[in-house]
PDB file with SEQRES, HELIX, SHEET and CRYST1 records, atoms N, CA, C and O in Angstrom:
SEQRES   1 A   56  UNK UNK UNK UNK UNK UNK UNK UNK UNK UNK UNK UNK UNK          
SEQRES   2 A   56  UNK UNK UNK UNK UNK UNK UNK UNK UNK UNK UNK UNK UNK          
SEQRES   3 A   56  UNK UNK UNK UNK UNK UNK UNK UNK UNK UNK UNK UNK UNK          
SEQRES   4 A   56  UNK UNK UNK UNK UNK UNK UNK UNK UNK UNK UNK UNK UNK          
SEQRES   5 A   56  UNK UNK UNK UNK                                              
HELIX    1 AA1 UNK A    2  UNK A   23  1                                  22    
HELIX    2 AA2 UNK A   25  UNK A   30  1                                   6    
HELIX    3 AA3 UNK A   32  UNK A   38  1                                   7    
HELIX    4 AA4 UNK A   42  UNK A   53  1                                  12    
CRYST1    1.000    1.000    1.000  90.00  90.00  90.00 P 1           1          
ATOM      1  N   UNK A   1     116.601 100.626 111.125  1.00  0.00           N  
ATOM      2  CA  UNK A   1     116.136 101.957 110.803  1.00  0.00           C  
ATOM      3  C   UNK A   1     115.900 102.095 109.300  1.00  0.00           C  
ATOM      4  O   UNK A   1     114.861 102.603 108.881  1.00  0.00           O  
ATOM      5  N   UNK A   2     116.907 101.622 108.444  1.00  0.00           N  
ATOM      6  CA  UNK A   2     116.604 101.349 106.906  1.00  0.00           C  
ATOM      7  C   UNK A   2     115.263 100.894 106.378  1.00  0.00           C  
ATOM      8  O   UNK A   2     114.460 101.356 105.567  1.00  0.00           O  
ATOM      9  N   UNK A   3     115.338  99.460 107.390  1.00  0.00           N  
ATOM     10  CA  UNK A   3     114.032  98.650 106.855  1.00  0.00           C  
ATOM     11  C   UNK A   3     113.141  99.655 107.305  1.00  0.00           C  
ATOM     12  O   UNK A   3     112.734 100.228 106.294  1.00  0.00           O  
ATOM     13  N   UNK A   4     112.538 100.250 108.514  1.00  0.00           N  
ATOM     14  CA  UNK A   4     111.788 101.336 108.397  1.00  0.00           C  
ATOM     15  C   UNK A   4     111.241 102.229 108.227  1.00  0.00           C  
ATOM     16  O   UNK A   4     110.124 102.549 108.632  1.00  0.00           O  
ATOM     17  N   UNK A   5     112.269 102.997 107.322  1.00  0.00           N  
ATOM     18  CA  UNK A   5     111.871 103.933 106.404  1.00  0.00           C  
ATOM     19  C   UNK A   5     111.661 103.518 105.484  1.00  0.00           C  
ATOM     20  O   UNK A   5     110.673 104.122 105.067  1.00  0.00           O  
ATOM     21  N   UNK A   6     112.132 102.384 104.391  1.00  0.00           N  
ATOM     22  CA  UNK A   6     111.574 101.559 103.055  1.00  0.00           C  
ATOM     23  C   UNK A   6     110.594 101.530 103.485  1.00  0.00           C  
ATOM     24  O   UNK A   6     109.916 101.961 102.552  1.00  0.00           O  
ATOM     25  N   UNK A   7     109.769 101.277 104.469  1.00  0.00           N  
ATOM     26  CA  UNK A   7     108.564 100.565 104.648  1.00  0.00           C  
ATOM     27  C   UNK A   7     107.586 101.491 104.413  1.00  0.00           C  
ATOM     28  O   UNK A   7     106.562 101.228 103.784  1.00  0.00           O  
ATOM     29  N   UNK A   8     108.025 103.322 105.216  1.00  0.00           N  
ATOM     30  CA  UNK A   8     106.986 104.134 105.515  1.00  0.00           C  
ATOM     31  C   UNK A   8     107.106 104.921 103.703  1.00  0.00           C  
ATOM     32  O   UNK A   8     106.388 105.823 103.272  1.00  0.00           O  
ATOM     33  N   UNK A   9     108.004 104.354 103.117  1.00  0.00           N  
ATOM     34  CA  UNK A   9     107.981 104.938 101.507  1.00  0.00           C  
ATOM     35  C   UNK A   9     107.301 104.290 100.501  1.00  0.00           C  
ATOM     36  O   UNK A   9     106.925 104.631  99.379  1.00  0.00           O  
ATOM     37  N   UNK A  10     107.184 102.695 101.525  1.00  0.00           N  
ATOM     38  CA  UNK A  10     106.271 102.074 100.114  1.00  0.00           C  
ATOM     39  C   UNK A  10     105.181 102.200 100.534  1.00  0.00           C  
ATOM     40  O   UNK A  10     104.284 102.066  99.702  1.00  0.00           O  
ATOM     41  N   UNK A  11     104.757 102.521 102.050  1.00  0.00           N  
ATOM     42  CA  UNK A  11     103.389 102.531 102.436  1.00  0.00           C  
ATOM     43  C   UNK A  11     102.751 103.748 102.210  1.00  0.00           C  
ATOM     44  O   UNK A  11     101.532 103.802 102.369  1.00  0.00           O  
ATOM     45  N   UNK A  12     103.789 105.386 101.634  1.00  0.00           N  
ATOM     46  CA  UNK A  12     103.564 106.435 101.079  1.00  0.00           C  
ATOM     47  C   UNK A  12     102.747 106.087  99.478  1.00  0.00           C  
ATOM     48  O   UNK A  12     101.674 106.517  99.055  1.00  0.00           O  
ATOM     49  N   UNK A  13     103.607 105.274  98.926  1.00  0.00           N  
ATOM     50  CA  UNK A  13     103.150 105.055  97.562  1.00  0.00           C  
ATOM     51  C   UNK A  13     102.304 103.947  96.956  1.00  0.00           C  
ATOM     52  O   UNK A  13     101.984 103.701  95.793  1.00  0.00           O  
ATOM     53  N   UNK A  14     101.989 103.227  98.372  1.00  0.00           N  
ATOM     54  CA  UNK A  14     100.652 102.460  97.970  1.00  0.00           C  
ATOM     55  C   UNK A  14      99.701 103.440  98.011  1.00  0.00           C  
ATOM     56  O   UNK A  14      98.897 103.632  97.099  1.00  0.00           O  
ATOM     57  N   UNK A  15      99.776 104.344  99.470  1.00  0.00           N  
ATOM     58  CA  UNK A  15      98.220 105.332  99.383  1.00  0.00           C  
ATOM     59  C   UNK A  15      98.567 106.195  98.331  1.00  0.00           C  
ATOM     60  O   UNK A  15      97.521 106.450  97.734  1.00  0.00           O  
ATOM     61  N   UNK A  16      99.433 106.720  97.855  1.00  0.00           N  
ATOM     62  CA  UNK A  16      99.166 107.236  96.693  1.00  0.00           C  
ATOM     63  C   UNK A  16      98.344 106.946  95.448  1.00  0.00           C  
ATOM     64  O   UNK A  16      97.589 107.659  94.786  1.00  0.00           O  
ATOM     65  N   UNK A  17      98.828 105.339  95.303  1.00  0.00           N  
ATOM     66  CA  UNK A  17      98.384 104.663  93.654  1.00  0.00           C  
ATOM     67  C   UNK A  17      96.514 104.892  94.467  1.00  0.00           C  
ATOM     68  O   UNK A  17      95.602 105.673  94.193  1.00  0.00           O  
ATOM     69  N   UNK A  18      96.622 104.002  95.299  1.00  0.00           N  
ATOM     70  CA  UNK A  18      95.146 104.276  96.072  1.00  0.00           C  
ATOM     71  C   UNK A  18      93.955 105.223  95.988  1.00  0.00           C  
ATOM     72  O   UNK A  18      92.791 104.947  95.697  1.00  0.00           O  
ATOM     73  N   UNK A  19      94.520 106.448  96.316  1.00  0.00           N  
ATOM     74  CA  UNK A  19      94.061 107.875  96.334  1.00  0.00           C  
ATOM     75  C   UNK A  19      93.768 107.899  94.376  1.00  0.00           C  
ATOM     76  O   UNK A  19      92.679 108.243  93.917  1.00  0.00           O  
ATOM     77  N   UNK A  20      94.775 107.536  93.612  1.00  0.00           N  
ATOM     78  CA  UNK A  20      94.768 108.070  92.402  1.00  0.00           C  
ATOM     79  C   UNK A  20      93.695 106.967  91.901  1.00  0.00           C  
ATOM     80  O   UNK A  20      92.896 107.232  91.003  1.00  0.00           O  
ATOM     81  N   UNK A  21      93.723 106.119  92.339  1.00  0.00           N  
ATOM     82  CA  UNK A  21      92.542 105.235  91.549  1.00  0.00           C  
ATOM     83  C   UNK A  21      90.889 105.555  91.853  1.00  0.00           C  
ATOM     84  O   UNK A  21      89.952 105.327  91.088  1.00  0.00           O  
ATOM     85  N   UNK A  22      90.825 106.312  93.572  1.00  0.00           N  
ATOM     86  CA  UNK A  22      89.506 106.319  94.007  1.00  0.00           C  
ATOM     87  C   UNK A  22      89.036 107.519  93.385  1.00  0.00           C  
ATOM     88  O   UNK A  22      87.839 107.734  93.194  1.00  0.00           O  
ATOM     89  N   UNK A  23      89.944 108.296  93.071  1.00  0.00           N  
ATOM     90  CA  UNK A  23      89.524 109.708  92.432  1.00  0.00           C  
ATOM     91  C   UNK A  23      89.124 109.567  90.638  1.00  0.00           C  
ATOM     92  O   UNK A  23      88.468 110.353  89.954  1.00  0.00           O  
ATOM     93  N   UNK A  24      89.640 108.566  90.324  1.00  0.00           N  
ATOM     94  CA  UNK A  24      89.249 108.023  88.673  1.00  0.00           C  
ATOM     95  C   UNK A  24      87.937 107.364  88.675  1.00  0.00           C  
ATOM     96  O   UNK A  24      87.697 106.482  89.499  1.00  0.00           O  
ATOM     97  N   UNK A  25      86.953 107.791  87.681  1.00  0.00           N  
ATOM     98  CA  UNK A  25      85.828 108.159  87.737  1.00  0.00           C  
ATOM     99  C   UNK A  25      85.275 106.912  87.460  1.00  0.00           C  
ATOM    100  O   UNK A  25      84.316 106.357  87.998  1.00  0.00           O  
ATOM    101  N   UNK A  26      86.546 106.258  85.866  1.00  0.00           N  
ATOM    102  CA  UNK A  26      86.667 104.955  85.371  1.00  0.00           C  
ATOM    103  C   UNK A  26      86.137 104.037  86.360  1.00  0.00           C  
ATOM    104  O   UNK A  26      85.067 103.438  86.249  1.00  0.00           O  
ATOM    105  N   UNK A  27      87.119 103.941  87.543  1.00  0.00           N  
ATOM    106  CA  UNK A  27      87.208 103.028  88.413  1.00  0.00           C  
ATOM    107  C   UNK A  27      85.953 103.176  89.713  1.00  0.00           C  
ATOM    108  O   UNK A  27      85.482 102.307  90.447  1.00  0.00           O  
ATOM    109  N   UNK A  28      85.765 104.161  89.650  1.00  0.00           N  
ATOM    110  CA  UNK A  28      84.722 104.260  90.561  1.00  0.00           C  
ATOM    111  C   UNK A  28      83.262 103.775  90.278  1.00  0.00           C  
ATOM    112  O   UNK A  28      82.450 103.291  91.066  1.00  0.00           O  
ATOM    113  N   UNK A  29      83.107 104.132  88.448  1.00  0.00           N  
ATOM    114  CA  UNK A  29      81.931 102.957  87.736  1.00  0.00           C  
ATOM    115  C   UNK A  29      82.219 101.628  87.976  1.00  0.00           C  
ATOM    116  O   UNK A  29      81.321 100.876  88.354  1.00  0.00           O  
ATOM    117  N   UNK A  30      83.173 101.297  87.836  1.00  0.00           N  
ATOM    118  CA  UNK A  30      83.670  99.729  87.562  1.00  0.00           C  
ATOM    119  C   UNK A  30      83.384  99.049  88.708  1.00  0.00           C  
ATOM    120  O   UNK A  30      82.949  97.939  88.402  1.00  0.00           O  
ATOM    121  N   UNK A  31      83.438  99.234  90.084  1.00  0.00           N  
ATOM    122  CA  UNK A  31      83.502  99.088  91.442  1.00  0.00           C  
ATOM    123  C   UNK A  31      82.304  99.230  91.715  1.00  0.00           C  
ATOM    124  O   UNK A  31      82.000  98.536  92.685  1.00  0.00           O  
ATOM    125  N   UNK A  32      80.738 100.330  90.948  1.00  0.00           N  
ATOM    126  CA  UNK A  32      79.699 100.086  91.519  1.00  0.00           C  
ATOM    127  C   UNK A  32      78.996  99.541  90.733  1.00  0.00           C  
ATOM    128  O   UNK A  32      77.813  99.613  91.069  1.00  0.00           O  
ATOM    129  N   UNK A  33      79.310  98.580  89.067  1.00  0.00           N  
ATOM    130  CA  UNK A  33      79.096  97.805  88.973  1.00  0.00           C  
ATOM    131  C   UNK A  33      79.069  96.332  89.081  1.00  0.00           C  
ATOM    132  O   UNK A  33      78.164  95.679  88.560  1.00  0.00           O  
ATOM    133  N   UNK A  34      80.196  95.702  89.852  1.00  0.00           N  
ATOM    134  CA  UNK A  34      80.848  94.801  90.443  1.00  0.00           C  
ATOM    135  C   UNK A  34      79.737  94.904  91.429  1.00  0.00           C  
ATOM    136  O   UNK A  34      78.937  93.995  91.205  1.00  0.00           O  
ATOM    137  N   UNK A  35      79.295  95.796  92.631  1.00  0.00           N  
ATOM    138  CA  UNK A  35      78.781  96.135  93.714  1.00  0.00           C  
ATOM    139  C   UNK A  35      77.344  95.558  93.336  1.00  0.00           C  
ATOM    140  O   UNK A  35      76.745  94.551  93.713  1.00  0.00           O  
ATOM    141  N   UNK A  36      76.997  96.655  92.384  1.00  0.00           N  
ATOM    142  CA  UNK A  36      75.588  96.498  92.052  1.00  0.00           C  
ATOM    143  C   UNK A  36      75.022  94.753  91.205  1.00  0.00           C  
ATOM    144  O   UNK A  36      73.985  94.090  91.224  1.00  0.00           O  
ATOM    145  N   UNK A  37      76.375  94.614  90.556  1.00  0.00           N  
ATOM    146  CA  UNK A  37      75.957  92.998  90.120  1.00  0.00           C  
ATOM    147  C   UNK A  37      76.138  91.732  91.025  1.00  0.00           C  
ATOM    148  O   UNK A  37      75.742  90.633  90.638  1.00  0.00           O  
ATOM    149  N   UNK A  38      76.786  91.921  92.319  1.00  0.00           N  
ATOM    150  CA  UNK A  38      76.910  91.051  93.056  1.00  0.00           C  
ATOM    151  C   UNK A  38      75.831  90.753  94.390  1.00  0.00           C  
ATOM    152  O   UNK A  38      75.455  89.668  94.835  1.00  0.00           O  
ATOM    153  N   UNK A  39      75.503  92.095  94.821  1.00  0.00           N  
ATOM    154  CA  UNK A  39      74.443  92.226  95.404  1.00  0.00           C  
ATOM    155  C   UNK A  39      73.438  92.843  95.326  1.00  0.00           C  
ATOM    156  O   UNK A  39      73.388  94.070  95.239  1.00  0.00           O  
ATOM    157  N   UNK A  40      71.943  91.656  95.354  1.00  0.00           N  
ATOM    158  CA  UNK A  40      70.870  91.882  94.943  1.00  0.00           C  
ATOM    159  C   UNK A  40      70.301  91.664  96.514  1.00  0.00           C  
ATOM    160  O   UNK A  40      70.761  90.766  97.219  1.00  0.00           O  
ATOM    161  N   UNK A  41      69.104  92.709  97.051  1.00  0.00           N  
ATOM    162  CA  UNK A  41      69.130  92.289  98.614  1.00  0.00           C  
ATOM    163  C   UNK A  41      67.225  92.156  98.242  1.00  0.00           C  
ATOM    164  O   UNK A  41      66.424  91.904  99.142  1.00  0.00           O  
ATOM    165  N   UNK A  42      66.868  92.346  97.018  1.00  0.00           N  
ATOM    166  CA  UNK A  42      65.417  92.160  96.662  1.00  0.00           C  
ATOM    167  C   UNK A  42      64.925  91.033  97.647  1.00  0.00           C  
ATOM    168  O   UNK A  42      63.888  91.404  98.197  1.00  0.00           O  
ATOM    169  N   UNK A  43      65.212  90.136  97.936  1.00  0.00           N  
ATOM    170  CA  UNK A  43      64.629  88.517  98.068  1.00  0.00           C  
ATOM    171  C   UNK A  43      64.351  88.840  99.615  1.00  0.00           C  
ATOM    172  O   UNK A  43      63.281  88.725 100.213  1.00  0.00           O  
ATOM    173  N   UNK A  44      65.765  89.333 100.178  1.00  0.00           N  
ATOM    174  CA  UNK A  44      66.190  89.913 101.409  1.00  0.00           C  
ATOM    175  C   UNK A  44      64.851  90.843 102.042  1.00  0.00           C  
ATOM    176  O   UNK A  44      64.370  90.702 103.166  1.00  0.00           O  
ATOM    177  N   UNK A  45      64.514  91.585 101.245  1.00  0.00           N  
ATOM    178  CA  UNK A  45      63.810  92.817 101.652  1.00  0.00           C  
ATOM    179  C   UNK A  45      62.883  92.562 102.049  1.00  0.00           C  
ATOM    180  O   UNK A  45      62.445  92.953 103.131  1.00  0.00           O  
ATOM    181  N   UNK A  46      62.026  91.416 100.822  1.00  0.00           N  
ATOM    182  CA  UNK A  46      60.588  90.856 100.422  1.00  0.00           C  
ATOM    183  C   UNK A  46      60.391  89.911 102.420  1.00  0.00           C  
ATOM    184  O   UNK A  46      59.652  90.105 103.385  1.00  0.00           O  
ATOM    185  N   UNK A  47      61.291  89.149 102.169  1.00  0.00           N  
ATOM    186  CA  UNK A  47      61.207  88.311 103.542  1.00  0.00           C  
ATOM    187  C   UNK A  47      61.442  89.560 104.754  1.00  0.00           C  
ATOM    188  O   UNK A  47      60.555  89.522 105.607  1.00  0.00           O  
ATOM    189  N   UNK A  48      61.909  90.052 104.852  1.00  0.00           N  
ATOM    190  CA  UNK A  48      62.322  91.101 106.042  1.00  0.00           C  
ATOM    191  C   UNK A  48      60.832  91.817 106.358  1.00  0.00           C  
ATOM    192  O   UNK A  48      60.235  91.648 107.421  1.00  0.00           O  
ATOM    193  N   UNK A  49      60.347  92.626 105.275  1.00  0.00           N  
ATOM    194  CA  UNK A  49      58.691  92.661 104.942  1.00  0.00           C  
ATOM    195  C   UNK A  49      57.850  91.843 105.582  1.00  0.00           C  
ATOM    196  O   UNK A  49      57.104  92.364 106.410  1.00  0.00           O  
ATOM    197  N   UNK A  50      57.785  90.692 105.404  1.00  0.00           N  
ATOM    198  CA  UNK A  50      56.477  89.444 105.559  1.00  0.00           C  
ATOM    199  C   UNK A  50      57.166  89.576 106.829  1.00  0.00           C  
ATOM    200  O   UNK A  50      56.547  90.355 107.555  1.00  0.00           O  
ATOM    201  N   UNK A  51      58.132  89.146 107.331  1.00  0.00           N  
ATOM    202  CA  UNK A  51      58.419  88.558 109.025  1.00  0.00           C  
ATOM    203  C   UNK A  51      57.957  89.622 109.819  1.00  0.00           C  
ATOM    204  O   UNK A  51      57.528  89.425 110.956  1.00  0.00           O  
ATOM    205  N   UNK A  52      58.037  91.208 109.081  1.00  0.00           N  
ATOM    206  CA  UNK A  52      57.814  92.386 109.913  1.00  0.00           C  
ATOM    207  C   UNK A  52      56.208  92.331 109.936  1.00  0.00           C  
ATOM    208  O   UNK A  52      55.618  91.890 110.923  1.00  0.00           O  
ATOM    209  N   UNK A  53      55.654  92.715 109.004  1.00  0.00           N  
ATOM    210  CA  UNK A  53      54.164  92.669 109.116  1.00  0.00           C  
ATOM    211  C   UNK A  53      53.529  91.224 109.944  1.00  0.00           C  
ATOM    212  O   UNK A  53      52.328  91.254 110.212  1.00  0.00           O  
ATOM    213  N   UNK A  54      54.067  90.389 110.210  1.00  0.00           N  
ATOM    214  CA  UNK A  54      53.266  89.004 110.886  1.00  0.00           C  
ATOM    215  C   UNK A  54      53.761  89.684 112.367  1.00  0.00           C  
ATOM    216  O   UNK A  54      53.045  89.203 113.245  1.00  0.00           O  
ATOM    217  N   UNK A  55      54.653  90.550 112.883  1.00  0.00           N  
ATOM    218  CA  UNK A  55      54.815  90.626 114.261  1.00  0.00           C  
ATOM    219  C   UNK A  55      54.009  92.436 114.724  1.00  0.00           C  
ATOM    220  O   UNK A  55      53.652  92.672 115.878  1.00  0.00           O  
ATOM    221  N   UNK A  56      53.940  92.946 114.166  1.00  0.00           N  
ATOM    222  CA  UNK A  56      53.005  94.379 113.734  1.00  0.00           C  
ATOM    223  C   UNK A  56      51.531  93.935 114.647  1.00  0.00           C  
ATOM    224  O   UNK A  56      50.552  94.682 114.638  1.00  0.00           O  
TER     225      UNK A  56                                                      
END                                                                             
């Protein structure tokens, strides 16, 4: 019963730190630059395009 309530207190104060980071504005740039520099779907699009118009 111990170990179970430790558990539901640290799993209180992970979503806390959680909540406090998604609401920081900091972090919310930082995350859609990571986003935006990792995926580029340009190349993606261009081919998705050509395969669509050859079956049209």
């Amino acid at each position: 019963m111990e170990l179970m309530n430790m558990g539901n207190r640290i799993n209180a104060a992970v979503e806390e730190i959680i909540r406090k980071f998604v609401k920081n504005p900091k972090f919310e740039e930082e995350i859609r630059k990571l986003i935006g520099g990792s995926i580029d779907t340009s190349e993606l699009d261009r081919e998705y395009d050509g395969l669509n118009f050859r079956y049209i």
